[in-house]
ROBAZA-787729 format. One line per field, with one value per residue (C-alpha): residue in one letter; x, y negated, z negated. Coordinates in pm, whole numbers, plus 32768, in hexadecimal, padded with zeros to 4 digits. Last residue first. Layout:
vogu: [a;...]
px: [X;...]
py: [Y;...]
pz: [Z;...]
***
This chain:
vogu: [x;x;x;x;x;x;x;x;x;x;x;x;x;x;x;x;x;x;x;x;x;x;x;x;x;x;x;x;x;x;x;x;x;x;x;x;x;x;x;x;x;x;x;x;x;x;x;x;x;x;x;x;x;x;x;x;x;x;x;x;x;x;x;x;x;x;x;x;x;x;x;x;x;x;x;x;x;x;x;x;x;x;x;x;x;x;x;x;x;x;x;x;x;x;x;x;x;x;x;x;x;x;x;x;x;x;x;x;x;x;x;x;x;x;x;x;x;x;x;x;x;x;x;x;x;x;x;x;x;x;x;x;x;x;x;x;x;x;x;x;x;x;x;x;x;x;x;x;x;x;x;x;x;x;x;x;x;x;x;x;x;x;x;x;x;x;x;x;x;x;x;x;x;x;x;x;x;x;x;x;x;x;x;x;x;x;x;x;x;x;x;x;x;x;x;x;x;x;x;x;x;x;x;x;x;x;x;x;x;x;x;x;x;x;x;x;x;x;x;x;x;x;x;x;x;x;x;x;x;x;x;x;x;x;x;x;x;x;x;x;x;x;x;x;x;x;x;x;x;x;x;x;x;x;x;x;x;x;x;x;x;x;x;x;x;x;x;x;x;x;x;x;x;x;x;x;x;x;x;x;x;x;x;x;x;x;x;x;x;x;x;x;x;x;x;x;x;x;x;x;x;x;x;x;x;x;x;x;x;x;x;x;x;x;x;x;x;x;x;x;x;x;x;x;x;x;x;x;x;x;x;x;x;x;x;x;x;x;x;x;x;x;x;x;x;x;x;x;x;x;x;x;x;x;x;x;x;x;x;x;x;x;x;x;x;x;x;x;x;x;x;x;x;x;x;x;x;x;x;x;x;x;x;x;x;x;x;x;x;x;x;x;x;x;x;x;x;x;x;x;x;x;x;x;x;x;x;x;x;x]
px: [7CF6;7C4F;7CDE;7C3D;7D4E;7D7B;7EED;7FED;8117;808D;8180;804F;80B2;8114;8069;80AF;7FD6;7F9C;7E4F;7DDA;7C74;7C66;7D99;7F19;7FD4;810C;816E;8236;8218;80E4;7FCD;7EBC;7D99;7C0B;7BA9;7B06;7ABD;7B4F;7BF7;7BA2;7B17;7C4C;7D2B;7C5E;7CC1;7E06;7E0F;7D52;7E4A;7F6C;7EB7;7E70;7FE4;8039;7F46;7FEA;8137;80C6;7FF2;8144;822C;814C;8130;82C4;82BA;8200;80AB;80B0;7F84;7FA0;7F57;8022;8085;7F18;7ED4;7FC4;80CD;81F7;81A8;8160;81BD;808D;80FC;80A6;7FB8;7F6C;7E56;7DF3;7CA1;7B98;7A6C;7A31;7A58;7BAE;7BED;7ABF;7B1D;7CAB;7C28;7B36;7C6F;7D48;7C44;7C40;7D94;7DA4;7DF4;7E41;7F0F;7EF7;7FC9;7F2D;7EE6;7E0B;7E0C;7D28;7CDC;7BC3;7BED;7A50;79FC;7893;786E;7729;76FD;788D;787D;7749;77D6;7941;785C;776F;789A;794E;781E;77D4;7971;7901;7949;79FF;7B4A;7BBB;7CB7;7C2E;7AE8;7B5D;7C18;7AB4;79FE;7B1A;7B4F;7C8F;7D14;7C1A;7CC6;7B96;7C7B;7B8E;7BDA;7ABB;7B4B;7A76;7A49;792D;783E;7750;77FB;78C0;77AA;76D8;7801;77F2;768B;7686;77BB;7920;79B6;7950;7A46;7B44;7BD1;7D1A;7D7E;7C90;7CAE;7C36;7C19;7BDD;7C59;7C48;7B29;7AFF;79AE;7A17;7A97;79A7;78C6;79F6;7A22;78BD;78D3;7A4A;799D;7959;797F;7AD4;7B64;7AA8;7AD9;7B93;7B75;7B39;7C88;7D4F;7EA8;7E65;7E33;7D5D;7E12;7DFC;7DC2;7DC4;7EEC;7F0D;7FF7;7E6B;7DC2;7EE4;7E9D;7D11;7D79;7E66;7D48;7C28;7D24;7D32;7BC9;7B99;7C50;7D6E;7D0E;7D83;7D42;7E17;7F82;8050;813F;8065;7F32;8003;8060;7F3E;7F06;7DF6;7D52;7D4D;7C82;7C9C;7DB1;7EAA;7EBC;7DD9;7DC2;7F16;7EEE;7FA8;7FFD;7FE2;80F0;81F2;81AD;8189;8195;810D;81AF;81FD;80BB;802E;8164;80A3;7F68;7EEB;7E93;7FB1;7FCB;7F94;80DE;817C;82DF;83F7;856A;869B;87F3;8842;896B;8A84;8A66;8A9C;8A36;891C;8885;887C;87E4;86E4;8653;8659;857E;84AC;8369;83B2;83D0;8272;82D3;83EA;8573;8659;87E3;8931;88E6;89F9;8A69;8912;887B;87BA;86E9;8675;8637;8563;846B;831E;8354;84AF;8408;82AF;83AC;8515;8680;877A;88D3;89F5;8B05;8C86;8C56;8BD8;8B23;8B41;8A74;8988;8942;894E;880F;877A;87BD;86FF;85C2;85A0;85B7;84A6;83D8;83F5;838A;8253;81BD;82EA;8334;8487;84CA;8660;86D8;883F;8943;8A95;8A38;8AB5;8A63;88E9;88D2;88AE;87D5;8890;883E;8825;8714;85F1;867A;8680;851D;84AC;8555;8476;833A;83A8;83D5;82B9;81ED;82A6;8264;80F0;80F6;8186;828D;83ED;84B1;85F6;86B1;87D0;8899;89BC;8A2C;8AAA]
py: [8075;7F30;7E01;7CC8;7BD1;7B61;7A7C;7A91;7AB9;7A3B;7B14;7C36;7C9E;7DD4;7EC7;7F88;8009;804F;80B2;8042;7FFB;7E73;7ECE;7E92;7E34;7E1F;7D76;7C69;7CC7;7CBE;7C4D;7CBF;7D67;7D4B;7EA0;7F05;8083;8134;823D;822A;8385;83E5;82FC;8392;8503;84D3;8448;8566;864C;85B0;85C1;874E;877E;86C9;8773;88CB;8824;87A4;890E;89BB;88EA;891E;8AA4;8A82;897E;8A6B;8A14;89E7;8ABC;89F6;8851;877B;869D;869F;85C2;84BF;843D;84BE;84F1;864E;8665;86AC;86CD;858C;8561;844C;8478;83DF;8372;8424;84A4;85BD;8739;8766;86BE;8765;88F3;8867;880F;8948;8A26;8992;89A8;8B61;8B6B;8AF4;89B9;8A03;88D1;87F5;886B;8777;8614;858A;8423;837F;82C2;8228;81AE;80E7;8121;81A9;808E;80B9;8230;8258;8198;822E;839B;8359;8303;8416;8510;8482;8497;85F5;8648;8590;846E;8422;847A;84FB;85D8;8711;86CA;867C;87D1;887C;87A3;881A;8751;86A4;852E;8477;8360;8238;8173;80A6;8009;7F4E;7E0A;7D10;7BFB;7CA4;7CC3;7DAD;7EF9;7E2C;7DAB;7EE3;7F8E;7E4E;7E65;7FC9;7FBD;8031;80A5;822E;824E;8146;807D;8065;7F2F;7E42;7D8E;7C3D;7BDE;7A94;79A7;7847;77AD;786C;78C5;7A54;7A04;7982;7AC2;7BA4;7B19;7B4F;7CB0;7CE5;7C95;7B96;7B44;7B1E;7C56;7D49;7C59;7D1A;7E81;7F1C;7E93;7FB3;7F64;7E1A;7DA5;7CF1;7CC8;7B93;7B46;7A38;7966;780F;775B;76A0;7825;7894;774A;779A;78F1;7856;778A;78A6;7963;7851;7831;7978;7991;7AA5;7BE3;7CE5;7E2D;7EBF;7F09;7F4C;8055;8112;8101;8189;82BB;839A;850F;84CA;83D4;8291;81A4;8007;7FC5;7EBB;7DA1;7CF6;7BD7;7C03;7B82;7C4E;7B79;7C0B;7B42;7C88;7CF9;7BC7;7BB6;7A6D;7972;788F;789C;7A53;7AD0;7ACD;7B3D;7B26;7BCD;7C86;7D62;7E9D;7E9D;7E88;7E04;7E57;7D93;7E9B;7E31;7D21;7C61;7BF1;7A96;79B2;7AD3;7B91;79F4;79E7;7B72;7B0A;7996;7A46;7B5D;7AAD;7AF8;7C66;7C47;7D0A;7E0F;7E7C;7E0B;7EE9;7E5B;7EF1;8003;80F2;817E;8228;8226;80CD;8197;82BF;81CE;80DE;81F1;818F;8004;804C;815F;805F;7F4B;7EC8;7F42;7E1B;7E79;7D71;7D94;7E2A;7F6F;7EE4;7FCB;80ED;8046;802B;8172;81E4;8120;8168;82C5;8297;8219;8331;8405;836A;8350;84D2;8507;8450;831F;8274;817A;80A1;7F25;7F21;7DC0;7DB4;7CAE;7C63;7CE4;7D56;7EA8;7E4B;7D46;7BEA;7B05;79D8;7911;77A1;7789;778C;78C3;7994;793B;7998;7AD7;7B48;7AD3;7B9E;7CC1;7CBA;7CB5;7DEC;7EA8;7E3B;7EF1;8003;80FB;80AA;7F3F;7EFD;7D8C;7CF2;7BCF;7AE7;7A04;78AF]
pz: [8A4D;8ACD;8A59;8990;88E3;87D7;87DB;86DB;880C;8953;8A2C;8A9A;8C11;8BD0;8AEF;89C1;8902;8789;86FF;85C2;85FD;864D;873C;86F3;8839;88BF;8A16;892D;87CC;86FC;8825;8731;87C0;880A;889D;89FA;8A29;8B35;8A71;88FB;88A9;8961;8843;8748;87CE;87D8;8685;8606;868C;85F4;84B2;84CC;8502;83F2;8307;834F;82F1;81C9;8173;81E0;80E8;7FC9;7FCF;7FF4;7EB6;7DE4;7D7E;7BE1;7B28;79EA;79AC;78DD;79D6;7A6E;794D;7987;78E0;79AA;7AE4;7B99;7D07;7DF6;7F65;800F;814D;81FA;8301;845A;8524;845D;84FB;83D5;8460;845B;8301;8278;82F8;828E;8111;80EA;816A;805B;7F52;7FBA;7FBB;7E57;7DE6;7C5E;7C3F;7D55;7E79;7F9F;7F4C;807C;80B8;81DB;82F7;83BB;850C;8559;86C6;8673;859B;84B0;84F7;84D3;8386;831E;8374;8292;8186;816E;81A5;808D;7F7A;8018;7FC8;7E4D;7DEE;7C66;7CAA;7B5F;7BF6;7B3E;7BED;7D3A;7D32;7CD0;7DE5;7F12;803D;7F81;7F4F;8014;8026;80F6;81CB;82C8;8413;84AA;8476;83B3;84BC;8538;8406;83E6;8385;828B;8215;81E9;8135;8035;8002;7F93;7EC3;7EFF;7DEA;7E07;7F50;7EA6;7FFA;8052;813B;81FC;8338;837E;84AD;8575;8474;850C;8461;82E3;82D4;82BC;8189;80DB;80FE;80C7;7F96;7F15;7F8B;7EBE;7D68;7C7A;7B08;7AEA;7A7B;7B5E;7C7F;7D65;7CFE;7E6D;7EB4;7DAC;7DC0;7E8F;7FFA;80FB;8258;82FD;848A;857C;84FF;8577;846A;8415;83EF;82F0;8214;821E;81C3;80B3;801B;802C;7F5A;7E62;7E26;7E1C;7CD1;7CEC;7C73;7B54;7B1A;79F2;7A06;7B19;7ACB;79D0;7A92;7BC5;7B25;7BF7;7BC5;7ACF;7B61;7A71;7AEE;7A83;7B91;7BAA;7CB6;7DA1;7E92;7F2C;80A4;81AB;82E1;8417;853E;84F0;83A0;82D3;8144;80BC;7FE9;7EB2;7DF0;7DD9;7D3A;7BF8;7BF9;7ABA;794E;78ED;77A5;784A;78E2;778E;77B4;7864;789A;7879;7878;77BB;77A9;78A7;7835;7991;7A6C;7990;795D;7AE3;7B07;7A05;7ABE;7C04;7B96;7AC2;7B7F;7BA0;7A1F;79E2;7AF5;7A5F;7A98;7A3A;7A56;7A99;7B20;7BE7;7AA9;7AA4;792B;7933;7A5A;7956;785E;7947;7956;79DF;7A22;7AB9;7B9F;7C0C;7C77;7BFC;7C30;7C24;7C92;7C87;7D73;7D37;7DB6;7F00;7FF2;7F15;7DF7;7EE8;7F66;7E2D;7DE8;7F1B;7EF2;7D60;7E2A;7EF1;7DE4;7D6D;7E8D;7EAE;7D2D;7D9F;7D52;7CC6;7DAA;7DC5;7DDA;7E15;7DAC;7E46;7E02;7EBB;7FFE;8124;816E;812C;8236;8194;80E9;80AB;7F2B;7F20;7E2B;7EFC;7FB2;7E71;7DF6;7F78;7F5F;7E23;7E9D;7FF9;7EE9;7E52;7F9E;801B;7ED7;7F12;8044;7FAF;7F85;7F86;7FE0;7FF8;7FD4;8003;7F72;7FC8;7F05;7F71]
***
């Protein structure tokens, strides 16, 4: 039997791709294994930022270090983006893209009894499904994450994504109302709602992400559902007032903001504005006080003065957001901002991260203070660990009923 591991970069649909792709090997006899003992790897990298990257080529050597004699199959956003550079590391013996993910098993099995081919990658653009939505969901803990969404039809100009995923495209409501009705009879409480771009559901197929929602939430047995990134301009009028409505939509909302400056919006090709933002974040908070809302902040654009920075950290400090990611800009090959003058250095970089970091740790503290006392509906995740309604971790004894809802006061 052959054994065969599996790392994962990037993001939460990376993670569901690659359970698909693990549950193909396991039907057919295959052992997953620790990654030091393998005799096949499939290494699903990022490419968002140059970082990711580079993380994705140490897992790769990592690999081929492990076991010089094993197989090495690099697939994900980086062999979708530039399979060239990948087919040209000695440690790779196969690049996989994003529109073979599917036939992953079926290409490494055919590379192992021929020993030809090496690089399998079409046009993204050219799909027009979901396809690792049939075989199975992607669980964190007792929360399953339910793939509804793929692709994105916006092209920011910092952003490579488009040309990794492909266009927007949605699985038929129909079919996600049947797994969450699946999900609710094995006994789990809570779902959480992902894609590339959510707020796009339904572009292709003549609906949208409200209409889901409002079957969704009639589903007996699902308590919560939680919902990942969310498109600031996307998000219609009668879709925020749901959400803000209805209790068994979490109140946890991650609306990127990107940068607290309108010029820098502009030249990303976001198309809100920082009053746009503001407005939003306030009707959430006005709507559900208690709501955890999150956000991406880019930092080292091109041409980010000191003066965009400063407009970003006055927002961030001054918005009732509950925690931040931040990324330092890296440019990407293909996109506009690529091509753009008036580079920030990497040390001017490096201290608006690190100045962002310390601002997110505060807001945390602050959101779980704002918190103190109140009473929240959590997830029982591990035993005497919870996950609250709002995204607050806590750990408390006494809680052993593992998948469980539960009400506890902070």
């Amino acid at each position: 039997m052959r054994g065969v591991a599996f790392f994962t970069l990037g993001c939460r649909s990376n993670e569901f791709d690659t359970h698909f792709i693990a549950h193909q090997f396991q039907l057919k006899g295959y052992q997953v294994v620790d990654f030091d003992k393998a005799d096949i790897y499939v290494i699903n990298t990022c490419s968002v930022t140059a970082g990711a990257e580079r993380s994705s080529r140490q897992a790769i050597y990592r690999a081929k270090r492990s076991n010089p004699n094993s197989l090495v199959v690099v697939t994900g956003c980086y062999a979708q983006i530039n399979p060239q550079a990948l087919s040209e590391l000695k440690e790779v013996d196969l690049v996989v893209g994003n529109t073979h993910k599917r036939d992953i098993l079926r290409i490494v099995e055919e590379y192992l009894s021929e020993r030809k081919g090496k690089v399998y990658v079409d046009n993204v653009f050219r799909q027009n499904s979901v396809e690792s939505f049939e075989l199975i969901t992607y669980f964190e803990k007792v929360r399953p994450f339910v793939k509804v969404q793929e692709g994105c039809n916006r092209f920011c100009s910092f952003c490579v994504i488009p040309f990794a995923r492909g266009k927007s495209r949605s699985v038929p409501k129909e079919k996600v109302l049947k797994e969450a009705e699946l999900l609710a009879e094995r006994g789990f409480k809570e779902i959480v709602l992902t894609g590339t771009q959510l707020t796009q559901y339904g572009w292709d197929i003549a609906t949208d992400l409200y209409e889901l929602l409002k079957d969704l939430v009639k589903v007996r047995g699902i308590e919560l559902i939680r919902l990942s990134s969310l498109y600031p301009s996307e998000i219609s009028q009668k879709l925020l007032d749901f959400v803000l409505l209805e209790e068994k939509i979490a109140p946890h909302f991650h609306l990127p903001l990107q940068s607290g400056s309108d010029r820098i919006l502009q030249l990303m090709r976001r198309d809100y504005s920082v009053k746009d933002y503001v407005h939003l974040v306030e009707k959430v908070i006005e709507k559900r006080p208690l709501s955890s809302v999150g956000t991406d902040v880019i930092v080292g654009f091109p041409s980010e003065s000191d003066k965009d920075f400063e407009e970003t950290y006055k927002l961030l400090s001054q918005l009732p957001i509950h925690y931040m990611h931040v990324f330092p800009y890296s440019d990407r090959e293909g996109t506009k901002a690529c091509k753009m003058s008036r580079k920030v250095s990497q040390r001017v970089k490096k201290e608006r991260v690190k100045t962002l970091k310390s601002l997110d740790q505060q807001k945390r503290a602050e959101f779980l203070k704002k918190n103190e006392g109140k009473e929240l509906r959590a997830l029982v995740i591990e035993e005497n660990m919870l996950l609250t309604e709002n995204y607050l971790n806590l750990e408390r004894e006494g809680y052993t009923s593992i998948g469980e809802l539960v009400r506890v006061k902070v």
